[in-house]
C-alpha positions, 0 to 999 in steps of 0.5 A: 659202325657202319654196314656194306649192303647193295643191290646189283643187277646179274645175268645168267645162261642157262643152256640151250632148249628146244622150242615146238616153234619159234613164231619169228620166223616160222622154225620148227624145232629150233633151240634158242639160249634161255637167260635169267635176268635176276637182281641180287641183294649183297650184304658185306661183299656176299650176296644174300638172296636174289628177286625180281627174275625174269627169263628170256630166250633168244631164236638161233636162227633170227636172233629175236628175243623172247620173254618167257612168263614166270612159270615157264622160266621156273620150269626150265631152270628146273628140268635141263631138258625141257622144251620150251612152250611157244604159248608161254612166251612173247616177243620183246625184241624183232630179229632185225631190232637191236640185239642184247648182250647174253651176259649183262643184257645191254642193248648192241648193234647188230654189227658189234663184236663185243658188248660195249658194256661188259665186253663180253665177245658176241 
């Protein structure tokens, strides 16, 4: 007898959300896409449960990344239209640094049009 199990690594948006102020580039009331970042455990093809979240956001106007702390992820995920609070959140990634896929997280150039791992369009 034998069984299937793996762990995986997942992606998933939820949405645009308005932020007071996204301190990147100094914007009032700019929306920024929130993604959770998660990992999953699979058993037969199925997957089970997932850990390990984390949430970030990204400035539509500059394209700098945020991670959101746990709390504030939660909150957001909950409330479709909540507003992000800038103190609950840290920059992970410059505007001009390298960008990250929306849908698997891997790291792009800023001139590519599709993500080199997934192929997702950007």
């Amino acid at each position: 007898m034998f069984f299937f199990f793996a762990v995986t690594s997942g992606t998933r948006e939820l949405g645009r959300r308005r932020c007071r102020y996204f301190p990147c580039c100094g914007t009032y009331g700019a929306e920024g896409v929130v993604t959770c970042a998660y990992r999953q455990f699979i058993f037969f093809f199925i997957p089970l449960f997932r850990f390990g979240k984390r949430y970030f956001v990204s400035c539509a106007n500059c394209g700098a990344v945020f991670e959101l702390t746990r709390e504030e992820g939660r909150r957001i995920e909950r409330d479709p239209s909540a507003e992000i609070d800038p103190s609950a959140m840290f920059r992970v990634a410059s505007g001009t640094a390298p960008h990250f896929c929306p849908r698997c997280g891997a790291r792009v150039t800023p001139g590519d049009r599709f993500c080199p791992n997934c192929g997702e369009r950007l």
